[in-house]
N, C-alpha and C positions, 0 to 999 in steps of 0.2 A: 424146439421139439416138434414134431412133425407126427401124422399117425401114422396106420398101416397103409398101405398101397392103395390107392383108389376114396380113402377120407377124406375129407375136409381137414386144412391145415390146423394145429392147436394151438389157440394162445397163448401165451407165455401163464397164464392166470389159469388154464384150464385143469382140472383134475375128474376122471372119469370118475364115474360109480365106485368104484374099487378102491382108488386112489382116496378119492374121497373118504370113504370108511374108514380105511389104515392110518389116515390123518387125524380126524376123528381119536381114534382109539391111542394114538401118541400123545394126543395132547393130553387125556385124561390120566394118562400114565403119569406125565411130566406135572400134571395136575396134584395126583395123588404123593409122588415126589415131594411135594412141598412141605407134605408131612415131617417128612424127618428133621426137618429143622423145629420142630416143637418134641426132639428125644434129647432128652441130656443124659448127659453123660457122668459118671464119677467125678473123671479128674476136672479140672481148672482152667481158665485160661491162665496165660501167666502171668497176666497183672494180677492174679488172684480175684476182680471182679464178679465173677460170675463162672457157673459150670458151663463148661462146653457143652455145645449139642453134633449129635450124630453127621449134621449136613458139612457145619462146617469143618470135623473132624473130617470128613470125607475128601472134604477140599485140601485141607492138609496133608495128609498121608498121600495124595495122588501129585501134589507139589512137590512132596518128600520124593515122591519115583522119579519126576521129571529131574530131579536135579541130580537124583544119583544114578541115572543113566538108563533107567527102566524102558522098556520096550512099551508100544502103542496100547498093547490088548493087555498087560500087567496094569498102566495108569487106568483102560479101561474098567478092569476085573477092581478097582480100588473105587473107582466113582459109581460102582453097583453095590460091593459089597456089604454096608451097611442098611441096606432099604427094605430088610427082614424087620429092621428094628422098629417099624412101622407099627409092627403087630406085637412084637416078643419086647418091645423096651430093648434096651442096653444092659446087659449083661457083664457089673465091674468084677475085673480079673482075680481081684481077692474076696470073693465071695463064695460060695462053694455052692454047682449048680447038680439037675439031675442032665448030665449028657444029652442022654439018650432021649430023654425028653423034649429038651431044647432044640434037640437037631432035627425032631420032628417037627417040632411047633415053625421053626425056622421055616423049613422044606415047605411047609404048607405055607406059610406067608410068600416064599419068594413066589408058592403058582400063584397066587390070589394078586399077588404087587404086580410082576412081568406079568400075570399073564393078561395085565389091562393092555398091553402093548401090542400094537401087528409085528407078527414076528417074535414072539414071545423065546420060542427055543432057543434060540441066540443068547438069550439074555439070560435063559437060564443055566444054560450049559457054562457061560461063565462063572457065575455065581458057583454053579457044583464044582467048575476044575478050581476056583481059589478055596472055596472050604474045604475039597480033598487035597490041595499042593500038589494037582495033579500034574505038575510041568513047570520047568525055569520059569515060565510068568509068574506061574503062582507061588513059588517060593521066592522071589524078588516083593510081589505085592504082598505077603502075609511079614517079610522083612521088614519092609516099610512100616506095618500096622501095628507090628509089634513095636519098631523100635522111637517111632512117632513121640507114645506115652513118655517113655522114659524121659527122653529128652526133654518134652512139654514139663516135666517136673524139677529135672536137673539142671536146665540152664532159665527157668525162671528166677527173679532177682531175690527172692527171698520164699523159698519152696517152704509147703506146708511139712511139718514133720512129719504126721501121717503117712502122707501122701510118699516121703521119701521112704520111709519106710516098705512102706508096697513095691516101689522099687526096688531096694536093696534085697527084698525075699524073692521078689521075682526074677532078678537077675541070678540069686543062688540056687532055686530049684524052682522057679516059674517057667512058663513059658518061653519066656526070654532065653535064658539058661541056657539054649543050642546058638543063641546069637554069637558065641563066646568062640565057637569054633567058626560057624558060620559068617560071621561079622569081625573079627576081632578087634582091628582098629578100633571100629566106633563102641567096640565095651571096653576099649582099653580106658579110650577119652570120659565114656559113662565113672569108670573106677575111677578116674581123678576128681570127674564135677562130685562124687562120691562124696570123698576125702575133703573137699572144700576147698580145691582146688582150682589152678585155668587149666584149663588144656592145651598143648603144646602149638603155636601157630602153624599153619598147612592150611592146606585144603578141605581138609575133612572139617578143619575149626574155621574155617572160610565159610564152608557151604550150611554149617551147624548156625554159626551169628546168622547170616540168611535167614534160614525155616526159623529160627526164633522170632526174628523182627517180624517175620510175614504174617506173626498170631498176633500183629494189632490189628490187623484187617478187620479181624470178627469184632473189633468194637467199634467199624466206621459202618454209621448205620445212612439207609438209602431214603428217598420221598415215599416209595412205594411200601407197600405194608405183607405178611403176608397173607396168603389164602384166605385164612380163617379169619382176619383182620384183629388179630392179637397181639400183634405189634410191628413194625418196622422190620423188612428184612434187612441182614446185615450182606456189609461186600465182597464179606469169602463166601457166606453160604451162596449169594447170587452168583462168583465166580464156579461152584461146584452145579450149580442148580446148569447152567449156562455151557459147561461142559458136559454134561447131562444129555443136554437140548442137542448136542452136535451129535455126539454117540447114537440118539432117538431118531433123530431127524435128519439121518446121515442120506437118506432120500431126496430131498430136498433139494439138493447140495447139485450142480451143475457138473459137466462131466469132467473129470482132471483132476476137482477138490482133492485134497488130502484131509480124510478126518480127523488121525491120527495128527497132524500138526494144528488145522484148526483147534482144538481140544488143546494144546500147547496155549496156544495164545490168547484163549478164554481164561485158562488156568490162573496166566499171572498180569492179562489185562486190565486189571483192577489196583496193584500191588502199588503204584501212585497215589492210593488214594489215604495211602499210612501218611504222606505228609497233606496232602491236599484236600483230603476229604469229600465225600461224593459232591459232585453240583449236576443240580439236579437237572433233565435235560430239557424241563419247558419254563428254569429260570430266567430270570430278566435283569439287565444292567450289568454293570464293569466286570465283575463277578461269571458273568453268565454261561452255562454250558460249549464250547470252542470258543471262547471269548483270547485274542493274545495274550490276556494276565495270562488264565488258566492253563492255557496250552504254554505258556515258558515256566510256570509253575511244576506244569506235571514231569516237561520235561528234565527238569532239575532232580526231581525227585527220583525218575527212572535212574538217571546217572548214579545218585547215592544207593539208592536201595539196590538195584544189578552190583553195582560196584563193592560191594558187601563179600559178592561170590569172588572166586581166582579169576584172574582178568580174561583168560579164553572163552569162561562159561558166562562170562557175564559180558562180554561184548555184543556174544550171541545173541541169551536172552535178552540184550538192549536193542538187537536190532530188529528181533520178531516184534516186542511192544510196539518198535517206529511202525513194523510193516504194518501189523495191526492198525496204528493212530493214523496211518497214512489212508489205508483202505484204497491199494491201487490193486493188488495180486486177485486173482479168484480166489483164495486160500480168507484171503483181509476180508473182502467183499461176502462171503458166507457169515465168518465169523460173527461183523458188524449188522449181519442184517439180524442173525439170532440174539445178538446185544440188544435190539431194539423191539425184537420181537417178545420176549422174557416178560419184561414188563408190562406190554401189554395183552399179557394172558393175565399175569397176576391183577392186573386192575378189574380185567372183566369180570372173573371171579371174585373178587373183593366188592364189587358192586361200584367202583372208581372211586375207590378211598384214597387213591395215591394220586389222581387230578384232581378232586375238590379244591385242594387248598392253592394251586397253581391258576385254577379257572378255563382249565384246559376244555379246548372244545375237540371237534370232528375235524375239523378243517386244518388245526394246530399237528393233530395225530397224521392228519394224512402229508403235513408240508414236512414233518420234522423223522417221523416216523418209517410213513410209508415208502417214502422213495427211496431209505438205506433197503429195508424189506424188500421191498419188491425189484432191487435190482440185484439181490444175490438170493432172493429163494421166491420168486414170483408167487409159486404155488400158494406158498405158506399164508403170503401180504392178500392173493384173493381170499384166503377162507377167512384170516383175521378182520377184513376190512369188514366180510357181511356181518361177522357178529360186533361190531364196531360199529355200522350206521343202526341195528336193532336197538344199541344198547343206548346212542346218542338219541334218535326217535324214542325211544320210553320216556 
């Protein structure tokens, strides 16, 4: 990049005044973001372990688009739409709220959350067209969100009664309810897992085994901790937090990227990790982060878990994972540098709770680190590194 006529040329590291600030105010956004992974939710995962939280519900529902063919700015309008809940809590569907209330309390949260972001209007304008279903995006992405839950209840291995029950009133005169005209295959197959029933084999019960198996993700938890250092983030919400990062930081990004597909390959980049589990990326021996175990490990995994889906959808999504693992494309090369870059915000901010136990130095960050960073978002890899030697000199 180059400046205006008659400047001095700019370093690939350089960020004026401006740029600088805007960067600045992304990251605290993406910061603040973190939060939502401490909102839980009503429902359950479906090993029934633990209530779900907002983040990685987010991550889900926007999996849920990608697979049933949602457009860019829909999976967008799903990886925003929860981050009201920051301020308002989670609002479960069989509760009885005051609207109008809510919608304000909401409205005022999303200025307060976007508006930490450069560029805010954007961010909000999404957020208003999925809460009014103002456009096929947003009636695809408020599909997804509705029809997410149900599922998470009905094709877990042994659903809470309760919990079916919220279903079944909500499929009869909830929210749900329009899914019936709107959806109907997928409430036909809901009325069977109903019944206590399978659902008939296709695609639709292809791509449904898929989104079920992808909710053990939120139980493989990472080295790194979150924000507030209250526990271990998990590898959906960092999948969600991650396509987050691309949508925010879609400046970054060199000229040609596509966000809309980076955001793809963040989504289910992690989805290996249901057999293999995260490793961690400053571990050591046989085991070790791109070690051959690992990497023939993960790729076994990719095989079974894609192969879950109908064979054309899952050839696909196996070959974006490769592209991704490979890190040849500008598309890969963004991706992998905001993979590396993730974590080292959340350690800054945690004060480096998630190198203590690794013994991680400066020099480690900058060999292992730095160089994925700084060759697909330079800008980003300058502003991180100087808060990176402040933090290594304290």
């Amino acid at each position: 990049m180059t400046g205006q006529a008659g400047a001095l040329p700019r370093t690939p590291g350089y960020l004026d005044e401006e740029e600088a600030a805007g960067l600045v105010r992304n990251l605290a956004f993406l910061a603040e973001a973190d939060r939502l992974k401490s909102v839980l939710r009503a429902n359950a995962l479906m090993d029934l372990s633990r209530p779900e939280n907002s983040a990685e519900h987010s991550w889900h529902v926007a999996l849920w688009a990608l697979v049933f063919g949602a457009s860019d700015r829909a999976i967008a309008m799903l990886l925003l739409h929860d981050l009201v809940e920051i301020d308002v809590g989670d609002q479960p569907i069989h509760l009885e709220h005051d609207r109008d209330a809510l919608a304000r309390a909401e409205a005022q949260a999303a200025a307060r959350i976007m508006g930490m972001a450069a560029g805010p209007d954007a961010l909000i304008a999404l957020w208003q067209g999925f809460e009014q279903v103002a456009d096929d995006d947003a009636v695809m992405a408020k599909r997804m969100d509705h029809a997410q839950p149900l599922f998470q209840v009905l094709m877990a291995p042994q659903p809470l009664s309760d919990h079916v029950t919220i279903v079944r009133d909500n499929l009869a005169g909830g929210r749900a309810a329009r899914l019936r005209e709107e959806w109907p295959e997928a409430m036909a197959a809901a009325g069977v897992l109903l019944a206590g029933e399978a659902p008939p084999e296709g695609d639709l019960t292809r791509r449904l085994r898929f989104l079920a198996e992808a909710d053990r993700l939120k139980s493989v938890y990472r080295a790194n901790t979150l924000i507030d250092g209250s526990r271990q983030e998990n590898s959906a919400e960092h999948s969600w937090h991650l396509a987050l990062y691309a949508l925010i930081l879609a400046d970054q990004a060199g000229a040609g990227i596509d966000i809309g597909r980076v955001i793809r390959m963040l989504l289910i980049h992690d989805l290996v990790e249901i057999d293999v589990g995260d490793v961690p990326l400053h571990s050591a021996g046989g085991q070790a982060h791109g070690s051959v175990e690992v990497q023939a490990a993960e790729a076994a995994a990719a095989r079974r878990i894609f192969g879950l889906l109908p064979p054309s959808q899952a050839a696909a999504l196996y070959a974006l994972w490769q592209e991704f693992e490979a890190t040849e494309t500008p598309d890969a090369v963004f991706a992998k540098a905001l993979d590396r870059a993730q974590p080292v915000v959340q350690n800054l901010l945690s004060g480096g709770a998630g190198w203590v136990d690794y013994g991680v130095t400066l020099a480690d960050i900058e060999t292992r680190v730095g160089e994925k960073v700084a060759r697909g978002a330079p800008r980003l890899w300058a502003a991180l590194h100087r808060r990176l030697r402040l933090h290594f000199a304290g």
